[in-house]
FITORDREN-283494 format. One line per 8 residues: for each residue x, y, z of N, C-alpha, C. Coordinates in Angstrom, 2 decimals. Layout:
! residues N
X:Y:Z:X:Y:Z:X:Y:Z | ...
This chain:
! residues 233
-19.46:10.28:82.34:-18.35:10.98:81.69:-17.40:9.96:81.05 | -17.06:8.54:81.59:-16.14:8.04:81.46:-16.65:7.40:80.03 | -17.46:7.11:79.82:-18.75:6.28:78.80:-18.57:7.00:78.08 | -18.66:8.29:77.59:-19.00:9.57:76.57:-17.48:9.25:76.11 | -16.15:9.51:76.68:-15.12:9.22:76.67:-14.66:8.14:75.59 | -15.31:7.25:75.99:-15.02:6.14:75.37:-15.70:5.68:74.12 | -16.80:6.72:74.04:-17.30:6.57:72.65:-16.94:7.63:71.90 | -16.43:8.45:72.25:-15.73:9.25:71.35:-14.41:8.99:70.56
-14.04:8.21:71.66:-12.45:7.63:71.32:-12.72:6.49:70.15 | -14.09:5.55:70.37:-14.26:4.92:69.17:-14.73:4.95:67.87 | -15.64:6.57:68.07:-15.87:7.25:66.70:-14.93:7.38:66.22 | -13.50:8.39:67.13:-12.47:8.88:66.62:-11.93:7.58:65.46 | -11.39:6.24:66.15:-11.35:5.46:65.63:-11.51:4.52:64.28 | -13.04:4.93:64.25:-13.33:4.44:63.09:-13.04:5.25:62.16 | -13.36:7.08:62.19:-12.95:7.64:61.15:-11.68:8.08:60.79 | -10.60:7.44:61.77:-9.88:6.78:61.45:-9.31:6.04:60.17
-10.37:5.15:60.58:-10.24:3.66:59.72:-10.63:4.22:58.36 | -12.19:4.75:58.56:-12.41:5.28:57.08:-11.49:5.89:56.16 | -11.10:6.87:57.14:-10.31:8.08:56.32:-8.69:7.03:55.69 | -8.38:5.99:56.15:-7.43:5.17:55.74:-7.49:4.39:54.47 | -9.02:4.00:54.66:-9.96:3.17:53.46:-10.08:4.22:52.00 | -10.66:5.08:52.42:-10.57:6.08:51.37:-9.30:6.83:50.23 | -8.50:6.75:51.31:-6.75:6.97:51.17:-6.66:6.21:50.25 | -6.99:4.56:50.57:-6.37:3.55:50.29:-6.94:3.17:48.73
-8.30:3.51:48.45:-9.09:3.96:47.04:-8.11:4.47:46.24 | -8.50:6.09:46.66:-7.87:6.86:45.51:-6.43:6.98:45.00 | -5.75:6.08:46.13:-4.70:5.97:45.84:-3.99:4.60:45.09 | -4.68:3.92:45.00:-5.23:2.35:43.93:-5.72:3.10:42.66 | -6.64:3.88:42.91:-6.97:4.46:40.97:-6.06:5.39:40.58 | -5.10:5.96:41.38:-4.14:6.98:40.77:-2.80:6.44:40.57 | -2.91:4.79:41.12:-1.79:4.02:40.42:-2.11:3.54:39.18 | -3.12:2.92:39.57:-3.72:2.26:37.64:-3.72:3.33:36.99
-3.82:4.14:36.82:-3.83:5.46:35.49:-2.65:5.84:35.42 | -1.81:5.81:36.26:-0.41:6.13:36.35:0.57:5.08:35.55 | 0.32:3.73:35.45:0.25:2.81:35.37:0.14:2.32:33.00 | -1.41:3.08:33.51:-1.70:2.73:31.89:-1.20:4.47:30.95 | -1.11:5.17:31.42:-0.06:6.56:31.30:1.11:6.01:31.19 | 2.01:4.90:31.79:3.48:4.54:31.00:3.16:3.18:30.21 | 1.86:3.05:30.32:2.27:1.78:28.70:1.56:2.41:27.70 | 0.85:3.43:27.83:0.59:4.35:26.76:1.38:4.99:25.85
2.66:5.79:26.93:3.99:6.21:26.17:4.81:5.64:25.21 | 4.90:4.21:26.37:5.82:3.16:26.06:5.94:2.31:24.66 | 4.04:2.84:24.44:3.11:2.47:22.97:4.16:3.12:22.17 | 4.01:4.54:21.95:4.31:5.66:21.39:5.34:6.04:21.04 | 6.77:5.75:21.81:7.72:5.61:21.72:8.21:4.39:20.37 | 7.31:3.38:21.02:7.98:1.69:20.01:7.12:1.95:18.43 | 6.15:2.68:18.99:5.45:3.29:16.90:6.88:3.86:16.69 | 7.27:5.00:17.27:7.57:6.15:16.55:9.28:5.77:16.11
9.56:4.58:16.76:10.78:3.96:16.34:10.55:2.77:15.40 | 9.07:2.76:15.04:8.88:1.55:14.06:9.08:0.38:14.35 | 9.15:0.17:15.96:8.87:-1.10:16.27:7.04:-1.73:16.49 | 6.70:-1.78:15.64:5.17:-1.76:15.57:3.99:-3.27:16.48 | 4.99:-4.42:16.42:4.49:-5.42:17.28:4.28:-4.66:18.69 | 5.65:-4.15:19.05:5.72:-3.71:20.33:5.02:-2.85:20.98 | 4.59:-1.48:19.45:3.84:-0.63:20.16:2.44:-1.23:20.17 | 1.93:-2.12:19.29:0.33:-2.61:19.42:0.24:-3.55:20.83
1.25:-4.49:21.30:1.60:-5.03:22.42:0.89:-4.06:23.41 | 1.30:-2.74:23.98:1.73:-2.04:24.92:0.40:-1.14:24.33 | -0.32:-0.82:23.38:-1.63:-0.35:23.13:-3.05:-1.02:23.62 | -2.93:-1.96:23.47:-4.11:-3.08:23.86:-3.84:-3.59:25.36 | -3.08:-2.80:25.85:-3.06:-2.96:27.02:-3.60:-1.39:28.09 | -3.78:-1.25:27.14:-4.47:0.26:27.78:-5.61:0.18:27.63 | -6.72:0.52:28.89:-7.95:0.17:28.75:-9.06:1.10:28.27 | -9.68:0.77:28.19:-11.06:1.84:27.26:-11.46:2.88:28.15
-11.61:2.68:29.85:-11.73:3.69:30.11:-10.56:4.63:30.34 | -9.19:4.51:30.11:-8.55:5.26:30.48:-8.55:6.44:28.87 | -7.92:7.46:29.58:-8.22:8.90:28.39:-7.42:9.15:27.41 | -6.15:7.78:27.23:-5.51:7.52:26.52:-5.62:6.49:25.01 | -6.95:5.95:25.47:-7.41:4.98:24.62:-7.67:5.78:23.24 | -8.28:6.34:22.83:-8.98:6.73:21.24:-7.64:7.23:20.98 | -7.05:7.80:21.50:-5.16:7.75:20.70:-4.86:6.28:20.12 | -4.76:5.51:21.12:-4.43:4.54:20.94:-4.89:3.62:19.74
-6.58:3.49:19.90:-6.85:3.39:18.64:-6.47:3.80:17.33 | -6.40:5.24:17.30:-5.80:6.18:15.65:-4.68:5.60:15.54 | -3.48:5.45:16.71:-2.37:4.63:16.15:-2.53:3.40:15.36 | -2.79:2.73:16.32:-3.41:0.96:15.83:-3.58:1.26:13.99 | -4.45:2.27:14.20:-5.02:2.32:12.60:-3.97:2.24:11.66 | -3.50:3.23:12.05:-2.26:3.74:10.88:-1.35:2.75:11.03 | -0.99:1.49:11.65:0.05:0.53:11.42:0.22:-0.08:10.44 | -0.72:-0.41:9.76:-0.69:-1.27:8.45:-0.35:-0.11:7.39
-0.64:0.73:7.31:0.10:1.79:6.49:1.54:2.01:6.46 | 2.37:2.40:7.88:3.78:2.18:7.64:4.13:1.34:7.62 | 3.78:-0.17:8.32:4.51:-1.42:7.76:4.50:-1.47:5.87 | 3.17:-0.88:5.54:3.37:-0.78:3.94:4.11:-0.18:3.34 | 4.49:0.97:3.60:5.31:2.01:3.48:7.17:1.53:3.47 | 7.02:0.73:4.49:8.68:0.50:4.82:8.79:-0.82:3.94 | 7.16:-1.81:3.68:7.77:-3.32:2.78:8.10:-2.38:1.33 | 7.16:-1.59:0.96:7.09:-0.60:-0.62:9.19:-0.08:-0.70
9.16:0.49:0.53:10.27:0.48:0.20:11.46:-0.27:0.34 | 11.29:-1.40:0.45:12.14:-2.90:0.81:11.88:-3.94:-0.30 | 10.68:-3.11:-1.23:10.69:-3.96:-2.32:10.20:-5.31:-1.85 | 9.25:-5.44:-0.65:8.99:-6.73:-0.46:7.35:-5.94:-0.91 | 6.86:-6.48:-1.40:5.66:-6.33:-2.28:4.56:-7.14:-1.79 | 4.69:-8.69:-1.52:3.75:-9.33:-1.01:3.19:-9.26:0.89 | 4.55:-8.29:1.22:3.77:-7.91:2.63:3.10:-6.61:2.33 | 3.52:-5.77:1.34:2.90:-4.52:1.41:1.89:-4.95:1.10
1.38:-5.66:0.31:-0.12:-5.63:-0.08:-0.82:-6.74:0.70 | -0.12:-7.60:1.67:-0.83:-7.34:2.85:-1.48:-6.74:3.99 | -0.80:-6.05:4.08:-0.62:-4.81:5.00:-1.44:-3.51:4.43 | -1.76:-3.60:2.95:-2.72:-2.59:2.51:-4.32:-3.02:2.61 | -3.97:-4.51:2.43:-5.54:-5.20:2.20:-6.24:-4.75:3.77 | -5.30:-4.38:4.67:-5.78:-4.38:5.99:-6.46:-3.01:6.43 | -6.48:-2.56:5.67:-6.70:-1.07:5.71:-8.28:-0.78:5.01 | -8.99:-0.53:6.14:-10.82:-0.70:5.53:-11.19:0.74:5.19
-12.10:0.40:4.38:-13.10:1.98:4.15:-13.68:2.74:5.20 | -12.95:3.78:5.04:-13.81:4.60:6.03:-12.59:4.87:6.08 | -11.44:4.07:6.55:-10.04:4.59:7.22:-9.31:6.02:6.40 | -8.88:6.99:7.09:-8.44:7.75:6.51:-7.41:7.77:5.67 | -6.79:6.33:5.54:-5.71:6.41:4.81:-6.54:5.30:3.42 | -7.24:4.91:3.47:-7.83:3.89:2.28:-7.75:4.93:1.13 | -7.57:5.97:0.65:-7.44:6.52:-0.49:-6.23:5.84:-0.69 | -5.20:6.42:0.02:-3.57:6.39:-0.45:-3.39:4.62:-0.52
-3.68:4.00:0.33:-3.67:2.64:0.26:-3.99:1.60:-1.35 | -5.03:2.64:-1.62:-5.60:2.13:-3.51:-5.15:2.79:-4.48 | -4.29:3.96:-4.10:-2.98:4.24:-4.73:-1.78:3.27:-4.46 | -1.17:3.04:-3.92:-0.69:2.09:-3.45:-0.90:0.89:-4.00 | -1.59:0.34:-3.91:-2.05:-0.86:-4.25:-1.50:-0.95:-5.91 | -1.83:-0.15:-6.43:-1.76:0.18:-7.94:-0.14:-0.24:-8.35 | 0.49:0.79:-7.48:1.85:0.85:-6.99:2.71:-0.74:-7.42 | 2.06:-1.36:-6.64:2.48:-2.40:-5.73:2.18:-3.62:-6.81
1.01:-3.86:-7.30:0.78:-4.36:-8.72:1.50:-4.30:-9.65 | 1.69:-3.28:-9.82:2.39:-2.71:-11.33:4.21:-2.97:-10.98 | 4.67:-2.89:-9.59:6.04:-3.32:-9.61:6.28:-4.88:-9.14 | 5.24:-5.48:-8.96:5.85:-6.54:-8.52:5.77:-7.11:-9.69 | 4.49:-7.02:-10.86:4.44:-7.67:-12.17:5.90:-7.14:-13.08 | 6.70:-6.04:-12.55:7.69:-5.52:-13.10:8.69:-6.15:-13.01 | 9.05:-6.37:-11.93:10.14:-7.55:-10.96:10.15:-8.75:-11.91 | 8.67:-9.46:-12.06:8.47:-10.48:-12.32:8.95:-10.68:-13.58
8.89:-9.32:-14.81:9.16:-9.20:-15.96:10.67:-9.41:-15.98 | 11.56:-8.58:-15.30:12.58:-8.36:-15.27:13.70:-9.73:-14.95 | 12.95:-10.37:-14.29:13.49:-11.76:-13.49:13.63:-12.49:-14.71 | 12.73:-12.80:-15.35:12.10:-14.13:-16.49:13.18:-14.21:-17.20 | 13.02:-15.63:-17.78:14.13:-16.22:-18.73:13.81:-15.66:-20.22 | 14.23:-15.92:-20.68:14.53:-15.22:-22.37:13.23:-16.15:-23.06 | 12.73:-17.11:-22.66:11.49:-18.05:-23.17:9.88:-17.49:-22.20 | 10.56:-16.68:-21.07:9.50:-16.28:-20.77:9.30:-14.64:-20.83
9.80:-14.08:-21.30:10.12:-12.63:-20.62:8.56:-11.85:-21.87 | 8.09:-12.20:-22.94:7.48:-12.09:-23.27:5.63:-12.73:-22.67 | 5.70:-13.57:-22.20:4.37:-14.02:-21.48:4.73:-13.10:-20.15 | 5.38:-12.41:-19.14:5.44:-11.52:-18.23:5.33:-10.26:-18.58 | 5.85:-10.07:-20.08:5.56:-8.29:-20.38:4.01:-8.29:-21.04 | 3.50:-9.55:-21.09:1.79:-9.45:-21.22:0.96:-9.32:-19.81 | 1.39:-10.03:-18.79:0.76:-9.76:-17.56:1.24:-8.28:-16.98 | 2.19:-7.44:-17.84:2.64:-6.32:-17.32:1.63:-5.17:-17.70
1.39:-5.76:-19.04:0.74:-4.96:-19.84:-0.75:-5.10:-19.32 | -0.97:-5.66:-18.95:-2.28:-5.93:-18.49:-2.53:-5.61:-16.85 | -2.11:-5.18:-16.29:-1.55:-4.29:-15.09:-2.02:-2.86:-15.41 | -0.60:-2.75:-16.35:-0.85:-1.10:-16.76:-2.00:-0.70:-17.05 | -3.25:-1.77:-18.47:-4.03:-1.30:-18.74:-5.59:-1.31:-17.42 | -5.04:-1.93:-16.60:-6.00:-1.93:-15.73:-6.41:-0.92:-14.76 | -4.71:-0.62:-14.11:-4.41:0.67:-13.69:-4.90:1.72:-14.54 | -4.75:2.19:-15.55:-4.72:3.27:-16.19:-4.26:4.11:-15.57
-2.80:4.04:-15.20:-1.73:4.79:-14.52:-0.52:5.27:-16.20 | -0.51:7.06:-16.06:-0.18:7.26:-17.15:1.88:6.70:-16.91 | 2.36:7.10:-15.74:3.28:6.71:-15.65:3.97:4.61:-15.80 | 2.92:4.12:-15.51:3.30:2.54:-15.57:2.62:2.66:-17.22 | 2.09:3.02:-17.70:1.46:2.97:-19.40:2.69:3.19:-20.09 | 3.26:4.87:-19.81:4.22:4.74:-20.78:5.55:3.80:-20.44 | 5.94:3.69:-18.79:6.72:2.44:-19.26:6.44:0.98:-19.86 | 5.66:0.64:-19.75:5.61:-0.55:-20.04:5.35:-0.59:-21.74
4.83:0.85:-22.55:5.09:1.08:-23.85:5.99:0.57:-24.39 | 7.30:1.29:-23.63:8.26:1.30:-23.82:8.69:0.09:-23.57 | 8.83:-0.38:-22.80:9.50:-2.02:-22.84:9.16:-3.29:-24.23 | 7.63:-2.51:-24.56:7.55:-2.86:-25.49:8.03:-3.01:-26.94 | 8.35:-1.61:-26.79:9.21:-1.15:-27.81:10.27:-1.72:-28.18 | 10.95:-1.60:-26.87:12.73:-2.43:-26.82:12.41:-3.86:-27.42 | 11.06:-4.39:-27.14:11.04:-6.10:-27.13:10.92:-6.02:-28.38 | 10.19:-4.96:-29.30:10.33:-5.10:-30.56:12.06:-4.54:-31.73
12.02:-3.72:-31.24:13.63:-3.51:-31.60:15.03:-5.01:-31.27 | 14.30:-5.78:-30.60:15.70:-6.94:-29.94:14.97:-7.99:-30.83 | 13.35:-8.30:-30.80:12.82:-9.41:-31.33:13.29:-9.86:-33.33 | 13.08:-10.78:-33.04:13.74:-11.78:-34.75:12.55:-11.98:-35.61 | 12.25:-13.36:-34.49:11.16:-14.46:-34.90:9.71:-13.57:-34.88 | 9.33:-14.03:-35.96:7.94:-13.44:-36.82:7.10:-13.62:-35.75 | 7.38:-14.96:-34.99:5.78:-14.95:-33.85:5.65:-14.15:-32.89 | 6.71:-13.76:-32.48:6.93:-12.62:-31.29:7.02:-11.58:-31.60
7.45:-11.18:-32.73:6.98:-10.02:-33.43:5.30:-9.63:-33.15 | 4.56:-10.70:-33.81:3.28:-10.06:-33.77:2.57:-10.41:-32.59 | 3.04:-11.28:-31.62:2.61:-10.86:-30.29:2.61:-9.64:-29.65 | 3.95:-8.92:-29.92:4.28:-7.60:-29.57:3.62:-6.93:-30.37 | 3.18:-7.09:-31.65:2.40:-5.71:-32.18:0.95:-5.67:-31.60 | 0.62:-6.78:-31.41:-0.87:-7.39:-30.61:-1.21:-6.64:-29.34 | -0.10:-7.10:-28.46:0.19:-6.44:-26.99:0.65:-4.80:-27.18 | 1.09:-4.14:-28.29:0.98:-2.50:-28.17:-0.52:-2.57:-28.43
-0.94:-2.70:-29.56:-2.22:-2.49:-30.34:-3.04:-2.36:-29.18 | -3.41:-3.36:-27.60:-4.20:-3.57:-26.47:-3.69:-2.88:-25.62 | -2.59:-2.66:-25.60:-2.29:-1.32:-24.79:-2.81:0.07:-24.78 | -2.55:0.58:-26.11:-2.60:1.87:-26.12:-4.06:2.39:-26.75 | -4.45:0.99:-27.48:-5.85:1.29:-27.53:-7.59:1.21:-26.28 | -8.06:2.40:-27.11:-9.23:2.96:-26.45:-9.04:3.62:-24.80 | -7.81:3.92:-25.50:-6.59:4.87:-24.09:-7.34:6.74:-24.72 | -7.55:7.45:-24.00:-7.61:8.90:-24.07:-6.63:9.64:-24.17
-5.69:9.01:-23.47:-3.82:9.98:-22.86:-3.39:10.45:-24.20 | -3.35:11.46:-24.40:-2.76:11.62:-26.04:-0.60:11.46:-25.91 | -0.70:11.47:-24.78:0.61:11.15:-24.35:1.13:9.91:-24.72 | -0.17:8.97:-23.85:0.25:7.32:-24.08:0.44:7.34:-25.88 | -0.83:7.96:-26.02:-1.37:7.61:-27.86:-0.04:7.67:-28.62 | 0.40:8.72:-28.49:1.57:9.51:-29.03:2.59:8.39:-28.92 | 3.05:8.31:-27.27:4.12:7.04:-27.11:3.82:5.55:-28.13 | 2.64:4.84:-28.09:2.54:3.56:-29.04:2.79:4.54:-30.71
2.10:4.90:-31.08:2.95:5.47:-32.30:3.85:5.42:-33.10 | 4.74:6.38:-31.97:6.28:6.00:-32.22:6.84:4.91:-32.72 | 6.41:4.11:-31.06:6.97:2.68:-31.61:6.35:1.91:-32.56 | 5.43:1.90:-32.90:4.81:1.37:-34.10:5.25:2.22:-35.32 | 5.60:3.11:-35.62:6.24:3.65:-36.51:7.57:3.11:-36.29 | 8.38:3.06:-35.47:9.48:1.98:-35.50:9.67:0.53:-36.01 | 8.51:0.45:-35.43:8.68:-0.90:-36.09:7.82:-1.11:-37.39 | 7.17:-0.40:-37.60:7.44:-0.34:-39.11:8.31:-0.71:-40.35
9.13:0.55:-39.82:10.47:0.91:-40.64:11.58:-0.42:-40.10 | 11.24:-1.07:-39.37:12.28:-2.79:-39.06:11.30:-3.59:-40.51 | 10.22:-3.78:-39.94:9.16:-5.02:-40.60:8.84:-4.61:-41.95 | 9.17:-3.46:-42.83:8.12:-3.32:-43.93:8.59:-4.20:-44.51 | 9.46:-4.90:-44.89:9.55:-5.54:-45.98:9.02:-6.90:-45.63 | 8.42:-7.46:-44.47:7.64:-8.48:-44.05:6.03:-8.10:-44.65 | 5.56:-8.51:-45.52:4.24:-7.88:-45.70:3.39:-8.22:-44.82 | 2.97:-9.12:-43.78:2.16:-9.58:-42.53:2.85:-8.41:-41.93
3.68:-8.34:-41.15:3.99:-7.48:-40.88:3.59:-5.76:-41.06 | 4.42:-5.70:-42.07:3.82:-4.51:-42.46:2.65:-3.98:-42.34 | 1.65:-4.54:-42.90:0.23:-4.62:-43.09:-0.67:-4.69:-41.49 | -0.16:-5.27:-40.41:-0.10:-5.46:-39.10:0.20:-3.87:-38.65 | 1.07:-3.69:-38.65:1.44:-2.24:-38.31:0.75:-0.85:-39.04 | 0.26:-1.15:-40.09:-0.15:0.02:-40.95:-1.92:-0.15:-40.38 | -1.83:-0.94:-39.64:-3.47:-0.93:-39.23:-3.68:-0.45:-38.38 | -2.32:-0.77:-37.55:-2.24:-0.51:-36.08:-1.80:1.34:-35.95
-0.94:1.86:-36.55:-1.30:3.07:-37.06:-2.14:4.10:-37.56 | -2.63:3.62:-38.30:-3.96:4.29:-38.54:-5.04:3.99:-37.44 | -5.40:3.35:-36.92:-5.92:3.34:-35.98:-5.76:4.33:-34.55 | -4.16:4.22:-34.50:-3.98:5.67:-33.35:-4.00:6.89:-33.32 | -3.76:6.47:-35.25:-4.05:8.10:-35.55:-5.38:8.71:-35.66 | -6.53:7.84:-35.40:-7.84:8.17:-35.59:-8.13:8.35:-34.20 | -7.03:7.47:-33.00:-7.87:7.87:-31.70:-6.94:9.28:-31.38 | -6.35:10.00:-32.03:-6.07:11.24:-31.81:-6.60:12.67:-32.27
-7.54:11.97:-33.43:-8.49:12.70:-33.84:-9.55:13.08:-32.83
């Protein structure tokens, strides 16, 4: 009896012990998830305040098996998009189009990103125009122009028409003159936009009526006219 006793008392014992061990498990994995559940938030919170180091910090620290991860990922994704978003609108240009280059195919935002991009081209070559000295401001409204025509963005087309225009209405000297009739002429030609078409026109009919009595001139422009008027045909 006393024997039976005493091995009961040491079964009791051990399952005991087990039942402590087991405790001691599930209660170790329901801290770690508990655990990667507040640096998950903590992620989420520092995105959604646009602190973006902080939230990728506190993302990559959440592990693959936890059920928070493929969130985590879609965030990650979309970071280089609002950092673009906030340089686009800070006018810092050379991080946005860092921050766009980062953005791969497939990603759901790579459409808007190559919109963007366009964006981002076309104003920083704008900046660049706008900055230049009076000896350069003409070699920058050619790299502008050459932007626009690359883009074939109808809104950066007709401005940069137009700037053209002005450069011909302010311009003197005969050589910059026909740089500028050169640089409309490559602009607006083998363009479809009957909008754009319409816009070079104008100004070539403007400047016309400055230059006729320049016969290079003149003769420059009356080519360049008829010509737009045939791509409106």
């Amino acid at each position: 009896m006393r024997g039976l006793r005493q091995m009961l008392f040491i079964l009791c014992l051990l399952s005991g012990l087990a039942g402590c061990s087991w405790f001691n498990f599930f209660s170790f994995g329901s801290d770690e998830e508990s655990k990667e559940s507040d640096t998950y938030q903590k992620g989420v919170e520092a995105y959604q305040q646009k602190e973006y180091d902080s939230a990728i910090k506190h993302f990559r620290s959440v592990s693959p098996k936890s059920p928070n991860y493929s969130k985590t990922l879609n965030l990650i994704e979309k970071i280089p998009m609002q950092r673009a978003e906030k340089a686009i609108a800070q006018r810092d240009y050379d991080t946005a189009l860092q921050e766009l280059n980062k953005i791969p195919e497939g990603n759901s935002n790579y459409p808007k990103a190559q919109q963007l991009k366009t964006k981002v081209y076309y104003e920083s070559a704008l900046i660049n125009y706008q900055k230049a000295s009076s000896s350069m401001r003409i070699p920058e409204l050619e790299k502008l122009a050459n932007v626009a025509s690359q883009t074939k963005n109808r809104e950066n087309m007709l401005r940069t028409i137009q700037l053209i225009g002005d450069e011909l209405n302010q311009s003197t000297r005969a050589t910059d003159v026909n740089t500028l009739i050169n640089l409309l002429r490559s602009t607006v030609e083998n363009v479809r936009d009957s909008e754009v078409i319409h816009a070079g026109l104008k100004h070539a009919f403007e400047a016309y009526e400055r230059f006729n009595r320049q016969p290079r001139l003149r003769n420059q422009l009356l080519r360049l006219i008829a010509s737009l008027k045939i791509q409106l045909q």
